[in-house]
Gaussian input, Z-matrix of N, CA and C with variables (Angstrom, degrees):
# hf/3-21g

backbone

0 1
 N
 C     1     B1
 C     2     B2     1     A1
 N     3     B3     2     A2     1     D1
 C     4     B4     3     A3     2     D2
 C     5     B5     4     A4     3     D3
 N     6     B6     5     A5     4     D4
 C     7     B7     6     A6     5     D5
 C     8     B8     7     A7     6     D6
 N     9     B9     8     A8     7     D7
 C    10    B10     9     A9     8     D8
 C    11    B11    10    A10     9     D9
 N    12    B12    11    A11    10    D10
 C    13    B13    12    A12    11    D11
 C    14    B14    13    A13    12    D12
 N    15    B15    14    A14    13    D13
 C    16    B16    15    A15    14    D14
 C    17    B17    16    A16    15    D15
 N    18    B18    17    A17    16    D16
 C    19    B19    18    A18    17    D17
 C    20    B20    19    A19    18    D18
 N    21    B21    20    A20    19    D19
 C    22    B22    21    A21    20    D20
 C    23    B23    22    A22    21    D21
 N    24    B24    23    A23    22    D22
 C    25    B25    24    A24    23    D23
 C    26    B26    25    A25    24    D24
 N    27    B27    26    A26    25    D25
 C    28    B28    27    A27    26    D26
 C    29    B29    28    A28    27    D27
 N    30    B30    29    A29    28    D28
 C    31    B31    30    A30    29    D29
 C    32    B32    31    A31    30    D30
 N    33    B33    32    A32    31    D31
 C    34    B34    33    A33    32    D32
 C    35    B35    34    A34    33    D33
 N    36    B36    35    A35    34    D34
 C    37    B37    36    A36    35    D35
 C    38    B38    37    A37    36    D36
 N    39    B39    38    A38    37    D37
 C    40    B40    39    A39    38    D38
 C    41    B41    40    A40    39    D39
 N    42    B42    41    A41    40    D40
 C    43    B43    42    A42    41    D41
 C    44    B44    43    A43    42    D42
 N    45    B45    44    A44    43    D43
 C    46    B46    45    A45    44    D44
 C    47    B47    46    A46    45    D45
 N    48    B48    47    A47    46    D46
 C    49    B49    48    A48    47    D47
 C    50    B50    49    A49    48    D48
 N    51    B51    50    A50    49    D49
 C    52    B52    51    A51    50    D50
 C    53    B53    52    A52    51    D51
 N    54    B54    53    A53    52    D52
 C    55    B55    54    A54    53    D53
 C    56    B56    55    A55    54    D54
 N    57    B57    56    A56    55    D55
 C    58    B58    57    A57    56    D56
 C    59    B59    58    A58    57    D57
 N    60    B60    59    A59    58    D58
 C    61    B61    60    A60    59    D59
 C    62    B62    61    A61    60    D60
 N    63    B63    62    A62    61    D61
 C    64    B64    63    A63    62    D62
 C    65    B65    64    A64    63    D63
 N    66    B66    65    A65    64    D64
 C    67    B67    66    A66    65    D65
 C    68    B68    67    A67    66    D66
 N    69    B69    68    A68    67    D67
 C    70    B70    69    A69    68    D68
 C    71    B71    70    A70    69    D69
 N    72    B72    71    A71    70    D70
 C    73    B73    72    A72    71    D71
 C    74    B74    73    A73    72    D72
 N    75    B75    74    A74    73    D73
 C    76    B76    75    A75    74    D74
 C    77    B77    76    A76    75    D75
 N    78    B78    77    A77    76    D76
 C    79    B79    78    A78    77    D77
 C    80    B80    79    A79    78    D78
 N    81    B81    80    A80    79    D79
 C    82    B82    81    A81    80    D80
 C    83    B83    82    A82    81    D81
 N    84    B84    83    A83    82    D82
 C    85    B85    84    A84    83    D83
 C    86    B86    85    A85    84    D84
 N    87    B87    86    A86    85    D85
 C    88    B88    87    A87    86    D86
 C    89    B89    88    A88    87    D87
 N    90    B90    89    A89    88    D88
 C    91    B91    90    A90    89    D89
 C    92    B92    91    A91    90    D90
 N    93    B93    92    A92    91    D91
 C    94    B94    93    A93    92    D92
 C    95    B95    94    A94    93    D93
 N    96    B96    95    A95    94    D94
 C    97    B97    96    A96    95    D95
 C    98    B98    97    A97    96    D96
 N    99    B99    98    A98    97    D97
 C   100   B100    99    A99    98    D98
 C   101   B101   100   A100    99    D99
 N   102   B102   101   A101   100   D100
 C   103   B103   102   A102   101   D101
 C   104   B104   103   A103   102   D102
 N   105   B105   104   A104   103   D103
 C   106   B106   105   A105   104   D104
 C   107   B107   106   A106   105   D105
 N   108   B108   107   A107   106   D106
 C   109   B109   108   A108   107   D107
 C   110   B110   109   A109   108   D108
 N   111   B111   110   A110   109   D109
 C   112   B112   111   A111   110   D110
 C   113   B113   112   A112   111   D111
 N   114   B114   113   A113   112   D112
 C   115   B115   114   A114   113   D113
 C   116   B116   115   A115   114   D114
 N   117   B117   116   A116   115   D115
 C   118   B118   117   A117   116   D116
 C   119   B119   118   A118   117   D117
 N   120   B120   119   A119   118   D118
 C   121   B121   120   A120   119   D119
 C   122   B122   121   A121   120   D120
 N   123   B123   122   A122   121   D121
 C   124   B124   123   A123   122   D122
 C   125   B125   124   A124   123   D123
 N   126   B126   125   A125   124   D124
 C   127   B127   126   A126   125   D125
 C   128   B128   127   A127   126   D126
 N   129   B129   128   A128   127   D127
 C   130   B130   129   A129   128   D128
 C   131   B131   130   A130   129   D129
 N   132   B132   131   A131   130   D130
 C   133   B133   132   A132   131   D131
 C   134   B134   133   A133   132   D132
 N   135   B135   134   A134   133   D133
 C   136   B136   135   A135   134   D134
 C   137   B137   136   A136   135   D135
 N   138   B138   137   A137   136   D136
 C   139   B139   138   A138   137   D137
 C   140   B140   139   A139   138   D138
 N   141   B141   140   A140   139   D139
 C   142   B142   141   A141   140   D140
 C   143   B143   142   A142   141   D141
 N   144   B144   143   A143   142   D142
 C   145   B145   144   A144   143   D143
 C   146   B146   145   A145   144   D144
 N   147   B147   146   A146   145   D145
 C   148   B148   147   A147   146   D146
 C   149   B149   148   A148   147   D147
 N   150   B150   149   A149   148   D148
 C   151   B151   150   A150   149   D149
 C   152   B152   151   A151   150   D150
 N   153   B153   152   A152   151   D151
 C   154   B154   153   A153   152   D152
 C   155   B155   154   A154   153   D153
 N   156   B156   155   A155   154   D154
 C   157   B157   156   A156   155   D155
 C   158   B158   157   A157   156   D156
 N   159   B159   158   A158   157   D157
 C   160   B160   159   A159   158   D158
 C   161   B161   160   A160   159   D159
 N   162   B162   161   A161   160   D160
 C   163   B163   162   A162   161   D161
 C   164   B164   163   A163   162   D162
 N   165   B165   164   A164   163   D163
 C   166   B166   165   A165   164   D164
 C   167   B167   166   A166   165   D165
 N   168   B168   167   A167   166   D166
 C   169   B169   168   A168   167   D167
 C   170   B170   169   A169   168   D168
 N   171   B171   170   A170   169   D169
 C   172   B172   171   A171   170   D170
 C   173   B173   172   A172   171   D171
 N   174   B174   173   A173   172   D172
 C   175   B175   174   A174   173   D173
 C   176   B176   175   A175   174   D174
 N   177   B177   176   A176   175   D175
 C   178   B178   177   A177   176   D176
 C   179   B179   178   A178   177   D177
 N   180   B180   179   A179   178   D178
 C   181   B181   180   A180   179   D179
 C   182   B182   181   A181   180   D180
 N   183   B183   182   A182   181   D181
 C   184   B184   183   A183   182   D182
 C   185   B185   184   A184   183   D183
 N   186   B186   185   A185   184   D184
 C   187   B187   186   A186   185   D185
 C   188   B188   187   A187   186   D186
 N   189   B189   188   A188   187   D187
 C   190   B190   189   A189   188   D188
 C   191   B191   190   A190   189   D189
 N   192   B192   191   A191   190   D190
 C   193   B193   192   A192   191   D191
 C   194   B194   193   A193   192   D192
 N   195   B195   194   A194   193   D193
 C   196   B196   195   A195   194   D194
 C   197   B197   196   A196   195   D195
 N   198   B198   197   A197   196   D196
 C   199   B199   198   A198   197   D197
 C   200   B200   199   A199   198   D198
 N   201   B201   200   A200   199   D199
 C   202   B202   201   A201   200   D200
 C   203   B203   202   A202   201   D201
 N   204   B204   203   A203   202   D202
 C   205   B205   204   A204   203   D203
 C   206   B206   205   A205   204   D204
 N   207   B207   206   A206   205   D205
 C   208   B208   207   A207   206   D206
 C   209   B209   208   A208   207   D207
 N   210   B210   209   A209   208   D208
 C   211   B211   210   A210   209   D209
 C   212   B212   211   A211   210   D210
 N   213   B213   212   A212   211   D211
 C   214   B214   213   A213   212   D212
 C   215   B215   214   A214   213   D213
 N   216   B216   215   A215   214   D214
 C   217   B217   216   A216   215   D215
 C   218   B218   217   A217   216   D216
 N   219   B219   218   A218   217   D217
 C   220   B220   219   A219   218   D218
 C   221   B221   220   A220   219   D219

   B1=1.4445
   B2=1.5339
   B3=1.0993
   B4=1.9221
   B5=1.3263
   B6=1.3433
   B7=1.5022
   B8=1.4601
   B9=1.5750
   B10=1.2764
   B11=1.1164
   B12=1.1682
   B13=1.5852
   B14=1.7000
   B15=1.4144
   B16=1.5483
   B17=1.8300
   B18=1.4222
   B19=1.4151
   B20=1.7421
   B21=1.2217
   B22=1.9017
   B23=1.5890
   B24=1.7746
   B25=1.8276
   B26=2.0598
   B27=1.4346
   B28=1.4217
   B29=1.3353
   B30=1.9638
   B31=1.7697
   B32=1.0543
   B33=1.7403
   B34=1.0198
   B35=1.4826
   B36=1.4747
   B37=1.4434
   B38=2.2068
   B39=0.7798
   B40=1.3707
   B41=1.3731
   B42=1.4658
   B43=1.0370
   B44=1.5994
   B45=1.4142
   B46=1.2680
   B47=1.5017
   B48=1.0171
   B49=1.4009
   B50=1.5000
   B51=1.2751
   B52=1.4644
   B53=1.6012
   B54=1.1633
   B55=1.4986
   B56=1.5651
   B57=1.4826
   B58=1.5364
   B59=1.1658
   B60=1.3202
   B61=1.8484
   B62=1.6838
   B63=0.8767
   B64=1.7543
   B65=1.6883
   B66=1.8507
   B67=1.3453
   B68=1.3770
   B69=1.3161
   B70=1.6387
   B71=1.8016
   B72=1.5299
   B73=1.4289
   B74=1.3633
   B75=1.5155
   B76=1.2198
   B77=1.5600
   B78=1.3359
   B79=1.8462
   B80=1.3466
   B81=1.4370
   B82=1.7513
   B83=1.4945
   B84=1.0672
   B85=1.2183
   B86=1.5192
   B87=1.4882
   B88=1.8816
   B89=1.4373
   B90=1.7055
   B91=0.7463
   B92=1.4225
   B93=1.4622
   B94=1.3381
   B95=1.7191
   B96=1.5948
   B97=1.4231
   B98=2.0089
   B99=1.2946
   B100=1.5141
   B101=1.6613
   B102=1.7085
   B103=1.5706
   B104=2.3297
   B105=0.8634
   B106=1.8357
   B107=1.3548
   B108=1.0036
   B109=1.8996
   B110=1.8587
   B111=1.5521
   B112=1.4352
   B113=1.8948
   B114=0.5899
   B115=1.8875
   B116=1.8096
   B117=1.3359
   B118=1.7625
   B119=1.4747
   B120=1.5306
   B121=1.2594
   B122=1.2237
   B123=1.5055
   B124=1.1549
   B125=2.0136
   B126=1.2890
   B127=1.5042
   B128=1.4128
   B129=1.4838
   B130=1.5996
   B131=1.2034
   B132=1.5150
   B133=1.1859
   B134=1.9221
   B135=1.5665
   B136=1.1717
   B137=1.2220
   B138=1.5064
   B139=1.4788
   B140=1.6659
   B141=1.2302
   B142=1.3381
   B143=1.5383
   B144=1.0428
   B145=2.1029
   B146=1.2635
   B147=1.2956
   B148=1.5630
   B149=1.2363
   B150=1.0831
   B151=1.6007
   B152=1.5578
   B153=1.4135
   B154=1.2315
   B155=1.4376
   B156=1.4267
   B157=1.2075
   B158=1.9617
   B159=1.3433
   B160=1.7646
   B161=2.0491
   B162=1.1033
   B163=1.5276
   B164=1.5383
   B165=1.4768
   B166=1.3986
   B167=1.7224
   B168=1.1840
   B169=1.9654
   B170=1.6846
   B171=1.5727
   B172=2.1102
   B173=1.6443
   B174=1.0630
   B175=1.7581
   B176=0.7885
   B177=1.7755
   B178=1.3670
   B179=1.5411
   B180=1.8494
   B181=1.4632
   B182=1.3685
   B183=1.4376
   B184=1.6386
   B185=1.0399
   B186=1.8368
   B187=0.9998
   B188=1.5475
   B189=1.7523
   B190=0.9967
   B191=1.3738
   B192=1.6076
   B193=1.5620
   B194=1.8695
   B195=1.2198
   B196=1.6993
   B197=1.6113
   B198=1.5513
   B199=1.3611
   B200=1.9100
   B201=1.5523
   B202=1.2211
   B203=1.9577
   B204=1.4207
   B205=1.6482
   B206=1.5371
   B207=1.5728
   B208=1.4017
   B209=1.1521
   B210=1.1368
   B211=1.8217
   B212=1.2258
   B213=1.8375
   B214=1.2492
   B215=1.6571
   B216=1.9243
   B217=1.8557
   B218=2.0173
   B219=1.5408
   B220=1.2517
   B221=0.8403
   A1=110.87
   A2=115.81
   A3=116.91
   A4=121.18
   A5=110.14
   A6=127.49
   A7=90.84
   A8=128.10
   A9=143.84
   A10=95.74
   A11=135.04
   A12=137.49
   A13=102.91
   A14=94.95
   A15=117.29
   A16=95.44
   A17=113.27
   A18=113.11
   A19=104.00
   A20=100.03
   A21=94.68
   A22=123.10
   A23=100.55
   A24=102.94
   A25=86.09
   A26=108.13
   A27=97.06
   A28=133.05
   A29=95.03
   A30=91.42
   A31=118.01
   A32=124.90
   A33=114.62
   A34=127.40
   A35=101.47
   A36=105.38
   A37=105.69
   A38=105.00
   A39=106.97
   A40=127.90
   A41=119.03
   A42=130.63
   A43=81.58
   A44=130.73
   A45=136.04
   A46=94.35
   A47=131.18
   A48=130.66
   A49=104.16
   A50=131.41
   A51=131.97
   A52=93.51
   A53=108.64
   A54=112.16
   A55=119.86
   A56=106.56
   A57=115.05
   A58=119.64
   A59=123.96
   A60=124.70
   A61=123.15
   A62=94.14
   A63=107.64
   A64=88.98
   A65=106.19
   A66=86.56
   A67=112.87
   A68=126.82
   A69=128.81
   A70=79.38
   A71=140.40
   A72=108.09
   A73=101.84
   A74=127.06
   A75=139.81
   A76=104.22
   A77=136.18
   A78=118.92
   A79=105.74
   A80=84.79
   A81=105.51
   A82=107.86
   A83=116.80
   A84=124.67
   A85=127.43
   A86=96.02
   A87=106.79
   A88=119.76
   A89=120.03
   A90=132.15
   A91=128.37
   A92=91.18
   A93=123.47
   A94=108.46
   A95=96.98
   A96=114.63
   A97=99.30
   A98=119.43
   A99=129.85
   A100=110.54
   A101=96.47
   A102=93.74
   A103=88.09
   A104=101.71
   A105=106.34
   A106=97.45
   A107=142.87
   A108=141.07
   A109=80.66
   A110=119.47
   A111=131.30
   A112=111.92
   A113=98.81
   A114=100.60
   A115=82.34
   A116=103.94
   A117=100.22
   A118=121.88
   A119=104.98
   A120=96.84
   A121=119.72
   A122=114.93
   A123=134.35
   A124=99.70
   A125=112.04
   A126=108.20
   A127=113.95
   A128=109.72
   A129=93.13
   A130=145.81
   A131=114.33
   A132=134.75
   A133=105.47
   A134=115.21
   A135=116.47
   A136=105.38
   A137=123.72
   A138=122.81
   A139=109.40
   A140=108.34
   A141=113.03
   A142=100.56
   A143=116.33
   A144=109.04
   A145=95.62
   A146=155.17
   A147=114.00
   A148=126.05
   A149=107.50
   A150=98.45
   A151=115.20
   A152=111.34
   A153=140.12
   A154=95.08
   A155=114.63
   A156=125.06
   A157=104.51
   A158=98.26
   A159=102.97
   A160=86.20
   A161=118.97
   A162=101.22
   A163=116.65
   A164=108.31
   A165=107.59
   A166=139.00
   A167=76.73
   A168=93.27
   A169=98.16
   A170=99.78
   A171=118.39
   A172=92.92
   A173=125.31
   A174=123.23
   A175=113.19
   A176=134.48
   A177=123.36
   A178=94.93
   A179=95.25
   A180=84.44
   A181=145.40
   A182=124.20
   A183=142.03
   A184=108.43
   A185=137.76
   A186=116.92
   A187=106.50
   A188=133.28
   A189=142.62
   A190=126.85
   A191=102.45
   A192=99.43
   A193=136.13
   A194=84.59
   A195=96.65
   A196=123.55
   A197=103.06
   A198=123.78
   A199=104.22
   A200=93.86
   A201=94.00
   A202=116.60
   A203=109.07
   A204=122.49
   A205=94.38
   A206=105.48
   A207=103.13
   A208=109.07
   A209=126.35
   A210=124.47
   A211=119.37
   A212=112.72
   A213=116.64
   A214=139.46
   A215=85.71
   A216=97.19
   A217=98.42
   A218=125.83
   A219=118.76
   A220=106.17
   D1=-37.86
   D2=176.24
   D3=-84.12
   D4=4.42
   D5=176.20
   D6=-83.97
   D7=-72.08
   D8=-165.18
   D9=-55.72
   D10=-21.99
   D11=-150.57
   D12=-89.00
   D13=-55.58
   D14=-159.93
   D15=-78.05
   D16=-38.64
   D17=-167.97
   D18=-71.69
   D19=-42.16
   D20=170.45
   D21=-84.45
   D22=14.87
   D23=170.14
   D24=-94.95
   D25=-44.03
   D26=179.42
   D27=-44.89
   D28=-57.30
   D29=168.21
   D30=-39.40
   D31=-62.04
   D32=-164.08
   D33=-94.76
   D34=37.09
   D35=158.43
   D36=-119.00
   D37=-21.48
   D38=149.46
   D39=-46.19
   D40=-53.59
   D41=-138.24
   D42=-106.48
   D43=-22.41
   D44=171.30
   D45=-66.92
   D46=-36.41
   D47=-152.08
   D48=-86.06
   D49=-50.15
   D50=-138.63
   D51=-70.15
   D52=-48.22
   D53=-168.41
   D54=-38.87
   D55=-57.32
   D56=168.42
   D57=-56.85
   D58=-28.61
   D59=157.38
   D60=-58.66
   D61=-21.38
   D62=-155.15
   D63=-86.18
   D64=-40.86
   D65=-172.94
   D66=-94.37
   D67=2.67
   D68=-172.86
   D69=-99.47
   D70=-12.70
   D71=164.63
   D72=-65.66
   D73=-75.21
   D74=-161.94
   D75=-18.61
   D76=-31.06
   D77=157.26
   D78=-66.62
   D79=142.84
   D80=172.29
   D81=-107.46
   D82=174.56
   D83=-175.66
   D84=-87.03
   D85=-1.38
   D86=154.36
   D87=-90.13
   D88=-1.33
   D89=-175.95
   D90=-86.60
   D91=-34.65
   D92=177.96
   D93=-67.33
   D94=-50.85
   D95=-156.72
   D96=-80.20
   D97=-4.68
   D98=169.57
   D99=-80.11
   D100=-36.96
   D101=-152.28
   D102=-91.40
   D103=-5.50
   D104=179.11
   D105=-93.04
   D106=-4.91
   D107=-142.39
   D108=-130.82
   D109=-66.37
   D110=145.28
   D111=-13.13
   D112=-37.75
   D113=-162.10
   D114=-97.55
   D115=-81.33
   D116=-175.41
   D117=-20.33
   D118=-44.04
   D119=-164.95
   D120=-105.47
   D121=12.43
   D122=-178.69
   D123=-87.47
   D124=-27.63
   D125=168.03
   D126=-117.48
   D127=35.61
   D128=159.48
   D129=-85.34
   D130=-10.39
   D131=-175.56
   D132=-76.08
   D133=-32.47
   D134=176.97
   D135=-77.43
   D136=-39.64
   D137=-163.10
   D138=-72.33
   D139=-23.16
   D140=-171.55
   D141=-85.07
   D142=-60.42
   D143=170.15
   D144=-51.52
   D145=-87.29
   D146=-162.63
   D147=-71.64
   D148=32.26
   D149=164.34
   D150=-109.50
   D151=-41.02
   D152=134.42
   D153=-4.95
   D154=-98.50
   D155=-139.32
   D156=-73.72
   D157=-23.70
   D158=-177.31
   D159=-72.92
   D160=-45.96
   D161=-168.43
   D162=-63.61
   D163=-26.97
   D164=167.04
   D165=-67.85
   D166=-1.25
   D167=173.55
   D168=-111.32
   D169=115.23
   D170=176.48
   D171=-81.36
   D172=47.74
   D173=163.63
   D174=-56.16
   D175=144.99
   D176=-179.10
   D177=-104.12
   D178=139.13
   D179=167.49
   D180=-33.95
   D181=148.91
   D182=-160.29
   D183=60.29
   D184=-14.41
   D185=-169.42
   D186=-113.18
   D187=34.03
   D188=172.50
   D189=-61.98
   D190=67.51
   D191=172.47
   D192=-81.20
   D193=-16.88
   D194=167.21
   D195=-74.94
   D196=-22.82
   D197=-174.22
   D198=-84.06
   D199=-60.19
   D200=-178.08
   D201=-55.72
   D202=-40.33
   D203=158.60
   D204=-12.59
   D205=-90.95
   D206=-151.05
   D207=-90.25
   D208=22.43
   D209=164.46
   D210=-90.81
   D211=-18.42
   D212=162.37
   D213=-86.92
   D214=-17.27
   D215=178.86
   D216=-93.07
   D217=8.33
   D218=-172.74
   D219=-78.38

C-alpha cells in the first residue's frame, strides 16, 4: 500500500513539474540573446562615462587614485 502511495505522490509531483519546463523551453535562444543585448544596453550610457572619465586621468600605473575613487563609489 505505501508503494502505491508514494508512486502516485511521484506522478503527481512530476506531473506538477513538466508544465514549468515546457514553458522555460518555449524560449529560444534568440530570445535569450535579445533579452542579454536588452541588459547591455540598458547600462551603456553609465559604462561609457566611467570609462570616459578613468581614461581621462594619465595616472601612472599602481598609483591610480582617481581611478580607484570611482571604481569604488560605482
Amino acid at each position: 500500500m505505501k508503494r502505491i502511495v508514494l508512486r502516485i505522490l511521484a506522478l503527481m509531483l512530476v506531473w506538477a513539474i513538466i508544465p514549468s519546463t515546457r514553458a522555460q523551453e518555449s524560449k529560444t535562444l534568440d530570445d535569450f540573446k535579445r533579452e542579454a543585448v536588452a541588459e547591455v544596453d540598458k547600462s551603456q550610457k553609465p559604462i561609457q562615462e566611467m570609462v570616459d572619465s578613468i581614461f581621462s586621468f594619465a595616472e601612472l600605473g599602481f598609483q591610480e587614485y582617481e581611478t580607484s575613487k570611482i571604481n569604488s563609489t560605482s
